[in-house]
VMD Tcl script that builds the backbone (N, CA, C; Angstrom):
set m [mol new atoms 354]
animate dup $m
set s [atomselect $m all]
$s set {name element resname resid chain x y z} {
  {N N UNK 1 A -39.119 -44.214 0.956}
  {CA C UNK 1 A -37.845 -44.014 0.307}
  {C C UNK 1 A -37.788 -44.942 -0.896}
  {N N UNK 2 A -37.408 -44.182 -2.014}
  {CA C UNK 2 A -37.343 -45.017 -3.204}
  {C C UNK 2 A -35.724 -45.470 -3.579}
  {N N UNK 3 A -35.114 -45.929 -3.509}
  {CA C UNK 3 A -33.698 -46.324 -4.345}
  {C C UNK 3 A -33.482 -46.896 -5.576}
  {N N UNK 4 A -32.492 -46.084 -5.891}
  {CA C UNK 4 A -32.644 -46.826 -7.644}
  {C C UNK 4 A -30.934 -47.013 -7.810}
  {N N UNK 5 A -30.441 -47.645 -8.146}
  {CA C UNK 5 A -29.194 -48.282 -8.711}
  {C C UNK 5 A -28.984 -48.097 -10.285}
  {N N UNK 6 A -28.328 -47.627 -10.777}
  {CA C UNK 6 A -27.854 -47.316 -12.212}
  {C C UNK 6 A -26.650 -48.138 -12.508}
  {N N UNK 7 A -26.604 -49.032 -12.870}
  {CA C UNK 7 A -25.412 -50.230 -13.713}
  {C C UNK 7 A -24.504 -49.563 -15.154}
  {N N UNK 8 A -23.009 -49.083 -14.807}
  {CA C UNK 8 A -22.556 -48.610 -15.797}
  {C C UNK 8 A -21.424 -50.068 -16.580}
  {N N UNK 9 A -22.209 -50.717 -17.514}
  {CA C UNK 9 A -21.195 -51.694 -17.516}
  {C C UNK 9 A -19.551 -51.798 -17.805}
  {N N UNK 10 A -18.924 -52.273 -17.213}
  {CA C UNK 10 A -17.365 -52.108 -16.693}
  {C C UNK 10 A -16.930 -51.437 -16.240}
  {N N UNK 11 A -17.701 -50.410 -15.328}
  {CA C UNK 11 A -17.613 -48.793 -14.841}
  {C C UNK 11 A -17.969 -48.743 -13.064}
  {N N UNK 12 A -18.466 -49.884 -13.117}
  {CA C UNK 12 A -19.517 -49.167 -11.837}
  {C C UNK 12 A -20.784 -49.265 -11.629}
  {N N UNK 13 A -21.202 -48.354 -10.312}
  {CA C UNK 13 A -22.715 -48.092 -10.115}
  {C C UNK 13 A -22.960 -46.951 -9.461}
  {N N UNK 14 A -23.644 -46.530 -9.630}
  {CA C UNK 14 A -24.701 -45.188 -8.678}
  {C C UNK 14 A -25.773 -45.433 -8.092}
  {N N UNK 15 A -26.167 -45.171 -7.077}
  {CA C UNK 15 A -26.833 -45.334 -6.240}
  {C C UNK 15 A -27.611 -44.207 -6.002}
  {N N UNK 16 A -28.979 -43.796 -6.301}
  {CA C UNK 16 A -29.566 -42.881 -5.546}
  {C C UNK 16 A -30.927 -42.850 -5.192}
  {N N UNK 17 A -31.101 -41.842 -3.899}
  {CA C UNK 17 A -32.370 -42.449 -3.516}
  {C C UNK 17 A -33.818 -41.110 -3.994}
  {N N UNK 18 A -34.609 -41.348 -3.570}
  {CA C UNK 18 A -35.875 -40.155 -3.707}
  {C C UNK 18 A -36.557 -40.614 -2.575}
  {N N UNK 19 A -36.652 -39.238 -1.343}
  {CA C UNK 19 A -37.407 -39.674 -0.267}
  {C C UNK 19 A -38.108 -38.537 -0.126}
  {N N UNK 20 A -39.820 -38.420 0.947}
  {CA C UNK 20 A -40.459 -37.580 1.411}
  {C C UNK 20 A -40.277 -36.949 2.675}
  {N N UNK 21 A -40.223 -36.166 2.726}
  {CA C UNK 21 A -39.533 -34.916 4.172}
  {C C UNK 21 A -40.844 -35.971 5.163}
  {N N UNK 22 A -42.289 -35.882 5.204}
  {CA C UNK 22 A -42.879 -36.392 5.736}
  {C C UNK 22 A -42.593 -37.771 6.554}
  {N N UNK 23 A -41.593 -38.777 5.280}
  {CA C UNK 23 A -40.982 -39.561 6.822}
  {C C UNK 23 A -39.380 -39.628 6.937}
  {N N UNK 24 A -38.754 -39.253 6.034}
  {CA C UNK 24 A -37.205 -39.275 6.228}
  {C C UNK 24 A -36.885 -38.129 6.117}
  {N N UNK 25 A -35.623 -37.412 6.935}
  {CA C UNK 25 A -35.745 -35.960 6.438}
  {C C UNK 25 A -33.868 -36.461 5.840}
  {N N UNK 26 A -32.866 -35.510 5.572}
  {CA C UNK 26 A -32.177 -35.368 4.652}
  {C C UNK 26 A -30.959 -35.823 5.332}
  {N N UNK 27 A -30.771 -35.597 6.640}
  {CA C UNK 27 A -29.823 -35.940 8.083}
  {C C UNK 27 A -29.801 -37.493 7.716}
  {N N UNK 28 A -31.210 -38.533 7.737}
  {CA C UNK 28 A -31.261 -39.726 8.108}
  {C C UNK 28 A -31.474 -40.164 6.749}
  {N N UNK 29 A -31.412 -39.592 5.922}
  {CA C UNK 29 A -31.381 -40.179 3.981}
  {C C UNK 29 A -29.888 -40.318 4.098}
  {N N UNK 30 A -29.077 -39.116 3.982}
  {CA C UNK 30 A -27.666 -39.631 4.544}
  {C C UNK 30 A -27.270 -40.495 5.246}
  {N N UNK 31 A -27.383 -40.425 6.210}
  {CA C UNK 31 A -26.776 -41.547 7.530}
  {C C UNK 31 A -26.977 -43.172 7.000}
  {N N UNK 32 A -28.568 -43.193 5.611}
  {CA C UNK 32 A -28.592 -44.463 5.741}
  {C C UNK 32 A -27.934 -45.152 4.672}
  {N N UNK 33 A -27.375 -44.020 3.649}
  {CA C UNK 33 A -26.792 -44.114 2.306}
  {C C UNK 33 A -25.510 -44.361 3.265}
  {N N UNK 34 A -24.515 -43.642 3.868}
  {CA C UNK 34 A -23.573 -43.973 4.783}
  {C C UNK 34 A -23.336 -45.630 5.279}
  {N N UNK 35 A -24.660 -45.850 6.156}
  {CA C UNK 35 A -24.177 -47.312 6.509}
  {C C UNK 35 A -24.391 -48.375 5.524}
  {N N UNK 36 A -25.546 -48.109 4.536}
  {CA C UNK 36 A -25.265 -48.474 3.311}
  {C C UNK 36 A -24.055 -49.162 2.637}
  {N N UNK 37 A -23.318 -48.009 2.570}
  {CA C UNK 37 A -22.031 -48.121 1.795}
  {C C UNK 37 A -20.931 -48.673 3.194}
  {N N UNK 38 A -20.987 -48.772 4.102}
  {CA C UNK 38 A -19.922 -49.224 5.256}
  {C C UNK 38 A -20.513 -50.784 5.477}
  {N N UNK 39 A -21.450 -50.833 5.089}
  {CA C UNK 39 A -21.683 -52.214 5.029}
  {C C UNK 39 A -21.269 -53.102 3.708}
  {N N UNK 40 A -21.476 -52.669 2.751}
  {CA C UNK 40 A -21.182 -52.663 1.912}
  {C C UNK 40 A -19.463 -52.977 1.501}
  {N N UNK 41 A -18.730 -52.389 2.111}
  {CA C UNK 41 A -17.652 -52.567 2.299}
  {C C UNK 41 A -16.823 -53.893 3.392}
  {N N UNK 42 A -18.143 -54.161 3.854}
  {CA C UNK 42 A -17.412 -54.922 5.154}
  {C C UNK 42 A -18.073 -56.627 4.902}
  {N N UNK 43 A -18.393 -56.966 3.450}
  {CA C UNK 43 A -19.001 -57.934 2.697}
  {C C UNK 43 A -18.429 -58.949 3.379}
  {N N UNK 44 A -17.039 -59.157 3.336}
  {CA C UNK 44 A -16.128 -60.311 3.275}
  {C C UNK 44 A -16.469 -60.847 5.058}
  {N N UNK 45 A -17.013 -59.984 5.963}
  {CA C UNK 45 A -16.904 -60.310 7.463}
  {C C UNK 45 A -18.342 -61.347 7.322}
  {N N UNK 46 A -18.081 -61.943 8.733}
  {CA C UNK 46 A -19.679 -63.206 8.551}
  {C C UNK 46 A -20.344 -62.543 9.242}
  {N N UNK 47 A -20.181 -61.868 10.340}
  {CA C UNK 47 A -21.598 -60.458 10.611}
  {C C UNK 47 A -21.292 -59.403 10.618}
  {N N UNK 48 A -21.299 -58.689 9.653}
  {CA C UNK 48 A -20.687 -57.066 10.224}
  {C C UNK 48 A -21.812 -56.404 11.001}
  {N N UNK 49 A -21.414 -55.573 11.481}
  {CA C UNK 49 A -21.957 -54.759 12.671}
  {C C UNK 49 A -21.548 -52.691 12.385}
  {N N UNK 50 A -22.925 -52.446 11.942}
  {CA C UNK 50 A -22.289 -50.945 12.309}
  {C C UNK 50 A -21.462 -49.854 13.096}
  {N N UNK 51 A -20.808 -49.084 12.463}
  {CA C UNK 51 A -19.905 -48.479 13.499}
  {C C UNK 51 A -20.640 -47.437 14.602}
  {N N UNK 52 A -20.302 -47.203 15.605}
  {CA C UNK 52 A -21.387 -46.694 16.620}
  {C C UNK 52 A -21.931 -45.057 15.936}
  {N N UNK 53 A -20.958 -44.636 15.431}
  {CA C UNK 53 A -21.646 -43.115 15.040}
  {C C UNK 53 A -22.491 -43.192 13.674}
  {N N UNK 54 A -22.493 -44.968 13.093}
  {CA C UNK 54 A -23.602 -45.329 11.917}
  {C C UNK 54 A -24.838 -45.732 12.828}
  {N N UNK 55 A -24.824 -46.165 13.820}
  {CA C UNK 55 A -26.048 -46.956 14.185}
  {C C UNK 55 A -27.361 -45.708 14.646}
  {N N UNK 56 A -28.348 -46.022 14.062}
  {CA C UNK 56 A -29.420 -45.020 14.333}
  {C C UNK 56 A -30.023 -45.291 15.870}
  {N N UNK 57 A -30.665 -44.388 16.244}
  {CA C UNK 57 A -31.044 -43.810 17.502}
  {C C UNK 57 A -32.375 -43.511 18.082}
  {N N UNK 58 A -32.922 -44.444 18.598}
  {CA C UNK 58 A -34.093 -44.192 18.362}
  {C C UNK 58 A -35.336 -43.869 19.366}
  {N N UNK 59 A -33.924 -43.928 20.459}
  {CA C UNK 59 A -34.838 -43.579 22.293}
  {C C UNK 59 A -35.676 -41.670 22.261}
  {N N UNK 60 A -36.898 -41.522 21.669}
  {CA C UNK 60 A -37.339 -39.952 21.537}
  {C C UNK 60 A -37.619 -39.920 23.047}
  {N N UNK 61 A -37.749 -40.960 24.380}
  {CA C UNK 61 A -37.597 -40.184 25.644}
  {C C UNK 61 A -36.588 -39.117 25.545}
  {N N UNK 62 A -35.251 -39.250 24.737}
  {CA C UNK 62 A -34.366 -37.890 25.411}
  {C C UNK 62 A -34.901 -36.367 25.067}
  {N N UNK 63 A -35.918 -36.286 23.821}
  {CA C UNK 63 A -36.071 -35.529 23.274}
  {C C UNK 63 A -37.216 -34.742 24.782}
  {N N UNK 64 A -37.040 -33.429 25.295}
  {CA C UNK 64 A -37.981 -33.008 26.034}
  {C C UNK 64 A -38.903 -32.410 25.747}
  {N N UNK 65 A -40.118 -31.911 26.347}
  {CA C UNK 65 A -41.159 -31.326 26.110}
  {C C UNK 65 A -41.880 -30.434 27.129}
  {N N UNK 66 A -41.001 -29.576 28.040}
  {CA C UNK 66 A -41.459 -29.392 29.389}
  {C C UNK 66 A -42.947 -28.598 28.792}
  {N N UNK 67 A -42.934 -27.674 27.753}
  {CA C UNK 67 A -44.015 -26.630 27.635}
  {C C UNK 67 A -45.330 -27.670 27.289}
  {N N UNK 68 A -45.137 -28.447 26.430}
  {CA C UNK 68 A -46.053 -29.533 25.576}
  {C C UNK 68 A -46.490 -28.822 24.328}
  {N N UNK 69 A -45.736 -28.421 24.164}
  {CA C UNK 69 A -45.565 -27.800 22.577}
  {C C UNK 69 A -45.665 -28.993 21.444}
  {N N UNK 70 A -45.967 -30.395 21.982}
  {CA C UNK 70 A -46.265 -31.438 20.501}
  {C C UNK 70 A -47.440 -31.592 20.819}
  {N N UNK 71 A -48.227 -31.280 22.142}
  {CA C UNK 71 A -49.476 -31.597 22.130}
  {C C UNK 71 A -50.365 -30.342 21.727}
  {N N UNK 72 A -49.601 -29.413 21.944}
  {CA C UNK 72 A -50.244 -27.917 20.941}
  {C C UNK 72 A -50.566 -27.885 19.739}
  {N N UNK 73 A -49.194 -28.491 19.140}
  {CA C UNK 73 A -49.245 -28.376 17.996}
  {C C UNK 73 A -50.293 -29.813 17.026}
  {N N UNK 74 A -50.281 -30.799 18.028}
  {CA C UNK 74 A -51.213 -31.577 17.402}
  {C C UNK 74 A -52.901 -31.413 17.427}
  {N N UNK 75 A -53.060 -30.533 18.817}
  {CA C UNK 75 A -54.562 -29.712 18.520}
  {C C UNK 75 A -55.064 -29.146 17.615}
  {N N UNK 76 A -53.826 -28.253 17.344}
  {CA C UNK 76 A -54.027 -27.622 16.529}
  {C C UNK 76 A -54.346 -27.791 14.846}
  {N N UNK 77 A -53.429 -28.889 14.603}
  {CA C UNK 77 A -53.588 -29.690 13.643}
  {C C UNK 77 A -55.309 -30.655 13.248}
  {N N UNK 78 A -55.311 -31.171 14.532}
  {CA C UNK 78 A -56.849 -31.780 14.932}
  {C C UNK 78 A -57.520 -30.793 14.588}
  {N N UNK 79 A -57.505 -29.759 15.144}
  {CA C UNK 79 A -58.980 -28.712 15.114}
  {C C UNK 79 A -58.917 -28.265 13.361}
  {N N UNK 80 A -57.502 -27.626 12.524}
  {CA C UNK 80 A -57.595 -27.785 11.833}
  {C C UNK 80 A -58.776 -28.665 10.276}
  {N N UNK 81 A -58.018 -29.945 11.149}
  {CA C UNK 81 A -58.788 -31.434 9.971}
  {C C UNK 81 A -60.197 -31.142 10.366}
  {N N UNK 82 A -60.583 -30.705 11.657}
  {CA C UNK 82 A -62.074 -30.873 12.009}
  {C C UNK 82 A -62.391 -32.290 12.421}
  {N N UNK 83 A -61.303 -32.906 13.540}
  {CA C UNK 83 A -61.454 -34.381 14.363}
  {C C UNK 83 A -61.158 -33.814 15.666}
  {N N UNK 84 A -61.530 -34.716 16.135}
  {CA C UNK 84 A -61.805 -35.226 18.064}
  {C C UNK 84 A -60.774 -35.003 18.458}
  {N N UNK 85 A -60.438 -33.821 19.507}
  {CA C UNK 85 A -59.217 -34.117 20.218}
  {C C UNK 85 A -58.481 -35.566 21.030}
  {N N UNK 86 A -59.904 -36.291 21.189}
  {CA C UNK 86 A -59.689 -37.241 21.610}
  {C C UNK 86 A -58.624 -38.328 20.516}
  {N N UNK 87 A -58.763 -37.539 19.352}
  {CA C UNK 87 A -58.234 -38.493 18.320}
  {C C UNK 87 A -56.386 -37.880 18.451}
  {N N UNK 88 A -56.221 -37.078 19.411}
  {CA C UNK 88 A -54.549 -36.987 19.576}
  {C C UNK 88 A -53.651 -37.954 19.494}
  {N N UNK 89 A -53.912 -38.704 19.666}
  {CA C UNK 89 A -52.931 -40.272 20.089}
  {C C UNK 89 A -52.860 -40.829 18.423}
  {N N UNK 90 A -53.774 -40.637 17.492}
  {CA C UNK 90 A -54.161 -41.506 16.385}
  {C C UNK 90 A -52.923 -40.372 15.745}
  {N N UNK 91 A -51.864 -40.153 15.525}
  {CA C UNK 91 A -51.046 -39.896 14.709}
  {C C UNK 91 A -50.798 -40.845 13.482}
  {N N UNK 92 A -50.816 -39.558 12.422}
  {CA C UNK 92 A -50.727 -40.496 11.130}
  {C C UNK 92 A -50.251 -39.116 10.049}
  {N N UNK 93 A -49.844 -39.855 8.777}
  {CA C UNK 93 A -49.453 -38.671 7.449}
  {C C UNK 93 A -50.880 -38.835 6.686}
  {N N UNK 94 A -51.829 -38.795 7.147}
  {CA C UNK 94 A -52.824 -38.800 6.006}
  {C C UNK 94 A -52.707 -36.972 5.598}
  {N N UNK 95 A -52.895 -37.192 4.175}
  {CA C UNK 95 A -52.877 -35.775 3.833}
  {C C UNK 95 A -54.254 -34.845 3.929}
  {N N UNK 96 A -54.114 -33.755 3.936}
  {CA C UNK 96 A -55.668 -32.941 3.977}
  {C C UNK 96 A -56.368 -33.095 3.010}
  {N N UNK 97 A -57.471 -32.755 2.957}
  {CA C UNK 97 A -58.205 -32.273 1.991}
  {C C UNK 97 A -57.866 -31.082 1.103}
  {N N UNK 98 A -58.253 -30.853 0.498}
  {CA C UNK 98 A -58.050 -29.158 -0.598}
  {C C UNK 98 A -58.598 -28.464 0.171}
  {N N UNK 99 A -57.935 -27.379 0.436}
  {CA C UNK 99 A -58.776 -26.717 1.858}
  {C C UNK 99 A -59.225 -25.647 1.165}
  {N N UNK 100 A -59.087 -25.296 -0.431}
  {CA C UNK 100 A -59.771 -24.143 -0.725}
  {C C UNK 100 A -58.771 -23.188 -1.590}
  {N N UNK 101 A -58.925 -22.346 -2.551}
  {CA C UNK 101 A -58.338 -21.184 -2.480}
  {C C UNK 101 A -59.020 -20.118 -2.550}
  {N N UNK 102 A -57.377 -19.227 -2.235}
  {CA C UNK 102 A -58.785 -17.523 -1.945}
  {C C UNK 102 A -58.552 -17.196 -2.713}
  {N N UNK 103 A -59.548 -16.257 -2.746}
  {CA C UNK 103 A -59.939 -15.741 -4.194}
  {C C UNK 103 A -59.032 -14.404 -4.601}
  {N N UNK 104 A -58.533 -13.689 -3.499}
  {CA C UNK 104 A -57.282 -12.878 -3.797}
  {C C UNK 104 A -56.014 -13.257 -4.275}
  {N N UNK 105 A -55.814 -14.861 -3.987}
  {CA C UNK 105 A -54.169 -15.247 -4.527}
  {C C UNK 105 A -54.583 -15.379 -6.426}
  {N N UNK 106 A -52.755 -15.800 -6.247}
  {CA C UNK 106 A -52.495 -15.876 -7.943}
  {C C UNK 106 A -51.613 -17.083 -7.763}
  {N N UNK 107 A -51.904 -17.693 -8.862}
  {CA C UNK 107 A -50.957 -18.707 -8.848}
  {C C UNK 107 A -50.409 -18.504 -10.639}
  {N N UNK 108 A -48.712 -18.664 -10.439}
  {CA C UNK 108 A -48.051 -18.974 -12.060}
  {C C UNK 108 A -47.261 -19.861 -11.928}
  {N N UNK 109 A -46.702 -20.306 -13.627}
  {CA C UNK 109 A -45.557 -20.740 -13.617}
  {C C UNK 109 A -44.769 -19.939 -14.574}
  {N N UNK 110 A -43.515 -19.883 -14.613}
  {CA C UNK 110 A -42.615 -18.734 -15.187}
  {C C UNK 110 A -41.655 -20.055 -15.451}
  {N N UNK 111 A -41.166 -20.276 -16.771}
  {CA C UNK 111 A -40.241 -20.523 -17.258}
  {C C UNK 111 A -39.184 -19.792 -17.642}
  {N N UNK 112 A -38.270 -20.273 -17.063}
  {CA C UNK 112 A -36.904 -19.683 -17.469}
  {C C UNK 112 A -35.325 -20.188 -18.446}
  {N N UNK 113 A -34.943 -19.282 -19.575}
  {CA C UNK 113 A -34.651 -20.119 -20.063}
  {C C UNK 113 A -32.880 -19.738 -19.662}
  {N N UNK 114 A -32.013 -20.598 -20.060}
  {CA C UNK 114 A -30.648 -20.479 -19.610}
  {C C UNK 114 A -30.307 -18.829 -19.095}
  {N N UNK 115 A -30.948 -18.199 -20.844}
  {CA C UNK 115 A -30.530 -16.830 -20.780}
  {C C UNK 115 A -31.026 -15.884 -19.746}
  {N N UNK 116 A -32.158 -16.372 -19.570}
  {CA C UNK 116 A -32.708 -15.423 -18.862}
  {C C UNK 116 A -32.278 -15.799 -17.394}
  {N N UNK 117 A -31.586 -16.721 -16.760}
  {CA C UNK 117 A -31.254 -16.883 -15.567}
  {C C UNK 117 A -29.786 -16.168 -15.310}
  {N N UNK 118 A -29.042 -15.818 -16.844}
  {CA C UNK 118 A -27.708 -15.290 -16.563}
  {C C UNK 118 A -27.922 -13.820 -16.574}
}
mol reanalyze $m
mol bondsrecalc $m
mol representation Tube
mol addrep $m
């Protein structure tokens, strides 16, 4: 997550962030801009403490798995990369390799200009 602060002098500030779906998704970019700013507000206290529906959550026991549909899907992923199933446990964001293109796709870019979007 990147944050950047914009200083409007005698005006203010803005605050915004740039994050990757890979580790924050858009739920918890919010929530943290939220306690962010509730903290933020609560300067003057000598410890503030988040409010319970700010505080993040982080027990994934509740989350279930009766089928094992994360261990499917991480085989699958494994067999994919071309590593060791044994390597299941080694979770990580390393990205792939270029896996290729086929030779039937197309790839463009199409610019559009005001007019042509109305």
């Amino acid at each position: 997550m990147a944050p950047q602060r914009t200083l409007f002098p005698n005006q203010g500030f803005c605050i915004g962030i740039a994050t990757h779906d890979a580790v924050i998704d858009g739920n918890t970019a919010i929530a943290f801009m939220k306690s962010w700013a509730y903290l933020c507000t609560q300067q003057a206290k000598q410890h503030p403490s988040l409010l319970p529906e700010l505080t993040p959550f982080f027990d994934r026991t509740v989350v279930k798995d009766p089928t094992g549909l994360c261990i499917k899907y991480l085989k699958n992923w494994f067999d994919f990369k071309g590593s060791d199933i044994s390597e299941l446990n080694q979770r990580s964001l390393t990205l792939l390799e270029e896996v290729g293109t086929n030779r039937n796709s197309v790839r463009a870019t199409f610019k559009l200009s005001r007019e042509d979007i109305k």
